[in-house]
C-alpha positions in Angstrom: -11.9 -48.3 14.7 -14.0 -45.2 15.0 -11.4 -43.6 17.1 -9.5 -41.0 15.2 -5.8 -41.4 15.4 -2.8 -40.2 13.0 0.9 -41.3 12.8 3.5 -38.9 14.1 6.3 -37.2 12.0 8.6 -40.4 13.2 5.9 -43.0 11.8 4.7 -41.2 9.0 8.7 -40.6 8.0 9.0 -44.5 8.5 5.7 -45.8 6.6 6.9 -43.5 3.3 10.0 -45.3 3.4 7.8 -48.9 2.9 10.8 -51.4 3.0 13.8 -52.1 4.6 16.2 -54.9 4.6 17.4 -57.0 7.8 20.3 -58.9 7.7 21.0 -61.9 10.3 24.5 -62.4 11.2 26.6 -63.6 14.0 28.2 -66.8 15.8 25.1 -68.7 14.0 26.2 -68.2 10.7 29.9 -70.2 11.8 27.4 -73.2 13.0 25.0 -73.6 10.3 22.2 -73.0 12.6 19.4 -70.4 13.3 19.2 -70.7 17.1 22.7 -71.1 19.4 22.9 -72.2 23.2 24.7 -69.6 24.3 27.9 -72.1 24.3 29.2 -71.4 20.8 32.8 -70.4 20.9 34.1 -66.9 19.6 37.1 -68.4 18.4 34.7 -69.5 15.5 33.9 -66.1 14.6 35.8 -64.6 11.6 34.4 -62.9 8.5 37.8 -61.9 7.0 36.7 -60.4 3.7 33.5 -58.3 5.9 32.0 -55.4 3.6 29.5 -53.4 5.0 29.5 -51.4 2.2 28.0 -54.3 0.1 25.0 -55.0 2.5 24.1 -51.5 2.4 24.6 -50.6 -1.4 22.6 -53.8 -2.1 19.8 -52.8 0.5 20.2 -49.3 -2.0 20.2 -50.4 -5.4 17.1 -52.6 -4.7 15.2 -49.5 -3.4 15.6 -50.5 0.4 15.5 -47.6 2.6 16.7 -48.6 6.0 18.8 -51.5 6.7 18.6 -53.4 10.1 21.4 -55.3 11.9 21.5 -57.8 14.4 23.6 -56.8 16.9 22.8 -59.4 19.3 20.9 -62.7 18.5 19.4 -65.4 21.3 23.2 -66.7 21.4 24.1 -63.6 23.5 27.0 -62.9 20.9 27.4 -59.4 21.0 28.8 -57.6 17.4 30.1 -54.6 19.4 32.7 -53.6 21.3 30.7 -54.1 24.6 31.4 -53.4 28.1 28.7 -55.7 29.3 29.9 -59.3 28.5 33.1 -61.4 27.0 31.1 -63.4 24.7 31.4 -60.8 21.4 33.6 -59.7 18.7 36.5 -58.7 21.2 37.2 -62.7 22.3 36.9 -63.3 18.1 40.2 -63.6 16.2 38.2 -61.4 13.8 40.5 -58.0 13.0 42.7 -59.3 16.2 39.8 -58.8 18.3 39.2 -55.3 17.6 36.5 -55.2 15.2 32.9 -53.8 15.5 30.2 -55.2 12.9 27.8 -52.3 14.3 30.4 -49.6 13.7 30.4 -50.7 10.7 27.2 -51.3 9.5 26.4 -47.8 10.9 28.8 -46.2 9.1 28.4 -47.8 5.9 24.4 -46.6 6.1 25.7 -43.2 6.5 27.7 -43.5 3.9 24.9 -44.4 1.5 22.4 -42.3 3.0 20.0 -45.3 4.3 19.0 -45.3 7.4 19.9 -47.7 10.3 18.4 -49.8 12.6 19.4 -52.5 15.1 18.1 -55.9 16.5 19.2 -56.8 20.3 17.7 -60.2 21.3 15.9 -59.4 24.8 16.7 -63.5 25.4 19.9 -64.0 26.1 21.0 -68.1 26.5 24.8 -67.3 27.1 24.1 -64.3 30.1 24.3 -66.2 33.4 22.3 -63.4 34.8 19.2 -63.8 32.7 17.7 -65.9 35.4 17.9 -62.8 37.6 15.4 -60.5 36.4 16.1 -57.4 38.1 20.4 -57.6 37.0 19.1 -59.1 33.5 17.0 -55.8 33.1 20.0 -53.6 34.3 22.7 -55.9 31.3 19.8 -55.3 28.9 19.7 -51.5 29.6 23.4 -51.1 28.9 23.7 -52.7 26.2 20.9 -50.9 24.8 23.1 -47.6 25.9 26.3 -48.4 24.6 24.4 -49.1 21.2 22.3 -46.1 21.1 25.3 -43.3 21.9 28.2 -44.5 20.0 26.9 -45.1 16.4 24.8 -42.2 15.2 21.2 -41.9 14.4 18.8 -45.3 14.7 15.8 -45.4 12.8 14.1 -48.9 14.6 15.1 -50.7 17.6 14.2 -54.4 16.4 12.6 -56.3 19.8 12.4 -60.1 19.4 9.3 -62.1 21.7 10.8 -65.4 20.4 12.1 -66.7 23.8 10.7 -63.9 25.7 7.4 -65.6 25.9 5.8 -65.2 29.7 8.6 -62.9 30.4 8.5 -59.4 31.5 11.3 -56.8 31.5 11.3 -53.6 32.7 9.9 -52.1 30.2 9.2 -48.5 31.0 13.5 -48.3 32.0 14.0 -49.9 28.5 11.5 -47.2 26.9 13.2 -44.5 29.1 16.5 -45.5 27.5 15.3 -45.5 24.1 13.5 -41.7 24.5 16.5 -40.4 26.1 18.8 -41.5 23.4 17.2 -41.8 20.3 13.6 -40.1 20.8 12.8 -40.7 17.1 13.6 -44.2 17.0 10.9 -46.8 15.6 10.0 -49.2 18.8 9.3 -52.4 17.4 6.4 -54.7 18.7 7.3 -54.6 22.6 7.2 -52.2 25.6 5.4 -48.7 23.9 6.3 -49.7 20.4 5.6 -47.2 17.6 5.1 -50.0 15.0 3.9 -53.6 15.6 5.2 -57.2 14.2 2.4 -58.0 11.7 2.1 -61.4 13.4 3.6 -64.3 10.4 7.0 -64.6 9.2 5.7 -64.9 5.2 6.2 -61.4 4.5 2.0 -61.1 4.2 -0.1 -58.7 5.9 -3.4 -59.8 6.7 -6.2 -57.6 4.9 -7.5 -55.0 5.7 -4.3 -54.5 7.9 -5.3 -51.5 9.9 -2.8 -49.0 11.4 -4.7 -48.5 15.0 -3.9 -51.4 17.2 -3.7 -52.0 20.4 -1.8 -55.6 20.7 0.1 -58.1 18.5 1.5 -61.5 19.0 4.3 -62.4 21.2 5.9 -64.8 18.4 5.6 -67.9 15.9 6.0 -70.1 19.4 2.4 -68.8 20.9 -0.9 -67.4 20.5 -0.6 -65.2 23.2 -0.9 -61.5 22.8 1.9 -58.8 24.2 0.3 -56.5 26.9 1.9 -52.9 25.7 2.6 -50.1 28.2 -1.0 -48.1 28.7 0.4 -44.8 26.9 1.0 -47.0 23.9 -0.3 -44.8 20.9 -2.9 -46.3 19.0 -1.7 -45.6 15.8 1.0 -48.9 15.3 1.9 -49.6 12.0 2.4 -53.3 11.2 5.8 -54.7 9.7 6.3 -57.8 8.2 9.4 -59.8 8.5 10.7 -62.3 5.8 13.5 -64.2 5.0 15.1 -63.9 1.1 15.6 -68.2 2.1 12.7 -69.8 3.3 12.8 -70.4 6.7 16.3 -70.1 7.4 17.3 -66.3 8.6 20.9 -66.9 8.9 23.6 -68.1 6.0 23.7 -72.1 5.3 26.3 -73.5 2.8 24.2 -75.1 0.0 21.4 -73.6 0.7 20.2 -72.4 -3.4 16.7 -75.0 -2.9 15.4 -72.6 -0.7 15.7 -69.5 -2.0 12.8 -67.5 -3.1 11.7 -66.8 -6.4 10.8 -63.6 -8.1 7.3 -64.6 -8.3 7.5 -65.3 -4.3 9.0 -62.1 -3.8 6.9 -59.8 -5.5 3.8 -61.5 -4.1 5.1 -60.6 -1.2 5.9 -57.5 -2.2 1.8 -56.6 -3.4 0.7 -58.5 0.5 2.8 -56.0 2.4 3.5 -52.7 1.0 0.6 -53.2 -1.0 -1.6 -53.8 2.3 -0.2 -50.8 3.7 2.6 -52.5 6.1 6.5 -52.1 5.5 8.4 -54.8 4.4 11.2 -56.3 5.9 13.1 -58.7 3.6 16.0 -60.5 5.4 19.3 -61.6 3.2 22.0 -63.5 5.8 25.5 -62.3 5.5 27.7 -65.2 4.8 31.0 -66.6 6.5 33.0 -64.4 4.5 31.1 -61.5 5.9 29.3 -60.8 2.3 26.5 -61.4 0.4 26.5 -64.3 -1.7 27.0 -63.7 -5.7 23.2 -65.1 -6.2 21.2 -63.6 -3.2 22.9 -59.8 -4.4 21.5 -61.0 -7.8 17.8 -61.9 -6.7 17.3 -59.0 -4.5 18.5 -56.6 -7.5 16.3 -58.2 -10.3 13.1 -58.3 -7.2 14.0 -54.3 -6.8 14.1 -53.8 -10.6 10.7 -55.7 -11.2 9.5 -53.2 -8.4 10.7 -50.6 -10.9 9.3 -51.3 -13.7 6.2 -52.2 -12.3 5.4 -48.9 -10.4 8.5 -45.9 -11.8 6.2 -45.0 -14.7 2.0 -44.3 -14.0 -0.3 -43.5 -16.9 -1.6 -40.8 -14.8 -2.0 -39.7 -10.9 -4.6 -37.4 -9.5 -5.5 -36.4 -5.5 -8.1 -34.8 -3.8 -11.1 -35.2 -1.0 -14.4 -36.6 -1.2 -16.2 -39.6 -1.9 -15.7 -39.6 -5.0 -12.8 -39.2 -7.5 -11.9 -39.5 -11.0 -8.8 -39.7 -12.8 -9.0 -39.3 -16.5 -6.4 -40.9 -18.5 -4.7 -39.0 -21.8 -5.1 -42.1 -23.7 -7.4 -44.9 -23.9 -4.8 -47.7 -21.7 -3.9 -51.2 -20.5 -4.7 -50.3 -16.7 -3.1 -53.1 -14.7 -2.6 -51.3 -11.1 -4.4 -49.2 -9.3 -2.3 -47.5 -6.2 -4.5 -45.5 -3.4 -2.7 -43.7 -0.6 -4.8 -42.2 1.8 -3.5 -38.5 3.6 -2.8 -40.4 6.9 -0.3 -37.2 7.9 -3.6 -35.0 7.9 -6.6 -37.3 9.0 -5.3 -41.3 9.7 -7.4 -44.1 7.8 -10.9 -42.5 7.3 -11.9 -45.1 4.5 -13.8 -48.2 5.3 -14.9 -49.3 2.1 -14.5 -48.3 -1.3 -15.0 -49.8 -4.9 -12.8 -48.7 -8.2 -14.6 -48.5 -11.1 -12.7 -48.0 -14.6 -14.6 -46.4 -17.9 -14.3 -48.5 -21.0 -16.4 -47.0 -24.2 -18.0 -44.5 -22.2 -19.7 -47.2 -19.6 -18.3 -47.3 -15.8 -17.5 -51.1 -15.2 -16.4 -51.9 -11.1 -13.3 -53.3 -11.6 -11.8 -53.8 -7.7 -13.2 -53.1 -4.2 -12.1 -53.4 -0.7 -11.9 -51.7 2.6 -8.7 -50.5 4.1 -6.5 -48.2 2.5 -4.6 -46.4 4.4 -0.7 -46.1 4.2 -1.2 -47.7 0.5 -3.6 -50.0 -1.0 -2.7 -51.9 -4.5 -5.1 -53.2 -6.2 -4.8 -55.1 -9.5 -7.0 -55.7 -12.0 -8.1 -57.8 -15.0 -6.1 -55.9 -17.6 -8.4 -54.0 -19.6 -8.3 -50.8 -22.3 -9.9 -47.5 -20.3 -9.9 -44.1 -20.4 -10.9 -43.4 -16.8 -10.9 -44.6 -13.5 -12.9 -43.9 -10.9 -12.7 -44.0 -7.1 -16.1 -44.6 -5.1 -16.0 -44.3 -1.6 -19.2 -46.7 0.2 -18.3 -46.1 3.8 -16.0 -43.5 5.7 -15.6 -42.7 9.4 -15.0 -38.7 7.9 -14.1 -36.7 4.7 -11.9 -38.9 2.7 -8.6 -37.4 2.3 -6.9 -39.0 -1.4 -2.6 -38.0 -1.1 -2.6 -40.1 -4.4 -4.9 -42.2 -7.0 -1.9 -43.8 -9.3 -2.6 -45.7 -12.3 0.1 -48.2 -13.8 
């Protein structure tokens, strides 16, 4: 941890964005089930009233800022015109066979000005070549082609251990496709990746949750830990992946018990982002092709409780040193306490700090921890101050404040 290290452009661009919204769809959501053979017919597959437009405008209006799409799950069902295999959207009576869910996802992102990022399954159940590692790696590198050159700019390619576990694929021909193609491109979690998976499926990022890594786990199925290329950088943001329904990533008729509340969601909300990770909320695409009426409606009323949570600060101050002090115009109800740490200039220097808030003239700790980072949120006993006071108890250098917020 002593080591130094700060995110590129790419990462920094990616960790400022803080959440982004994955949506699961494809032959699974025609079978009521999250994992397929590889057997499911095509035939099956047939979102007639498909609107890309509302996936993305959702993602927007809750304050999502890149939008991920699974272009191919374990199934092998491809949502793209591919070249590679029958088993996709061409053999689907879908738009006569002629439709392209990535084409449209893409452009719908454009559209709306979110970015876009897609999920290709590295195990494939339906590819009779998958048990031939060396023509498996070759169909995995093609695919990956065909979907990095014909949709426009990708902001995270989405790599999945689950079934991958004990396998190795060519890695370094994978990363040279995703350089070539789309050089500022988020790698997720395998090969060289850029940002790492933050190791649960709950949305929660352990704390502290430090950027500089240099493993993660493989999946849910094993403890095992992923071996990364060698030039892997060290700084690897983590991620954390959640479904809007608990435990169930892809659409299921009937399926209100499961969904989570607001409470659930903005806890989540305060152990990712507010651990310094991005968060990745899920919300399945049903067999319409659309979001359903009440999922639109909790991820709007969780983006709006974001809102008013965090739009409007009593007061905001910046600076260096090991101490800092933010006085506030009016004696307040301080509830939050947001520090961002300049990672663009100096990475996570901080390694433990307490907050102090001033109540009648008398300093009072009021929080304390140790990573910061990204963005730490910290909230506290609600309390009437006039002041609030960061103390920095151990740094690796000159602590570098891009923001002390106060809510």
């Amino acid at each position: 941890m002593k080591q130094e290290c700060k995110p590129s452009k790419q990462q920094m661009k990616w960790q400022d964005m803080e959440m982004g919204m994955f949506c699961h769809f494809g032959l699974n959501t025609y079978y009521d089930q999250e994992w397929g053979t590889g057997d499911e017919s095509p035939a099956r597959f047939n979102p007639v009233e498909l609107d890309a437009g509302q996936w993305v405008r959702t993602a927007k209006e809750a304050g999502f800022q890149y939008f991920i799409l699974t272009a191919k799950h374990h199934d092998g069902f491809c949502l793209w015109q591919t070249e590679t295999t029958e088993h996709s959207v061409k053999n689907s009576p879908w738009k006569g066979g002629k439709g392209d869910v990535v084409a449209e996802c893409a452009a719908a992102c454009q559209r709306e000005g979110v970015a876009f990022g897609i999920y290709l399954s590295p195990w494939d159940r339906h590819e009779p070549c998958y048990s031939d590692k060396e023509a498996y790696d070759r169909f995995y590198i093609r695919q990956w082609t065909e979907l990095l050159t014909r949709y426009g700019p990708v902001a995270e390619v989405w790599l999945d251990g689950a079934g991958s576990e004990g396998r190795e694929y060519d890695w370094p021909g994978i990363m040279d496709v995703f350089h070539k193609y789309q050089p500022d491109a988020m790698i997720f979690n395998m090969g060289r990746p850029t940002i790492r998976w933050v190791g649960n499926e709950l949305g929660i990022a352990p704390y502290p949750c430090w950027n500089s890594a240099t493993e993660a786990r493989v999946s849910m199925f094993t403890k095992d830990m992923l071996t990364w290329l060698p030039d892997t950088p060290l700084w690897v943001p983590a991620e954390c992946d959640v479904p809007l329904h608990k435990k169930h990533w892809f659409w299921h008729p009937e399926d209100s018990a499961t969904l989570r509340t607001q409470e659930e969601l903005m806890e989540i909300y305060c152990c990712s982002v507010g651990r310094g990770a991005n968060l990745l909320l899920n919300v399945a695409a049903d067999h319409r092709g659309l979001f359903t009426d009440e999922d639109v409606a909790q991820v709007r009323e969780f983006g709006a409780a974001v809102r008013r949570k965090f739009a409007n600060p009593l007061a905001h101050t910046e600076g260096r040193g090991e101490e800092l002090i933010l006085e506030l115009p009016a004696v307040s109800q301080i509830r939050h306490v947001v520090l961002m740490e300049d990672i663009a200039q100096g990475g996570e220097r901080i390694r433990e700090y307490a907050l102090d808030i001033r109540e009648n003239g008398a300093w009072t700790e009021a929080a304390s921890g140790s990573a910061v980072g990204h963005k730490k949120l910290d909230m506290l006993q609600s309390a009437a101050a006039d002041g609030v006071r960061l103390r920095v108890l151990r740094a690796d250098n000159t602590p570098l404040i891009r923001a002390m917020t106060v809510y």
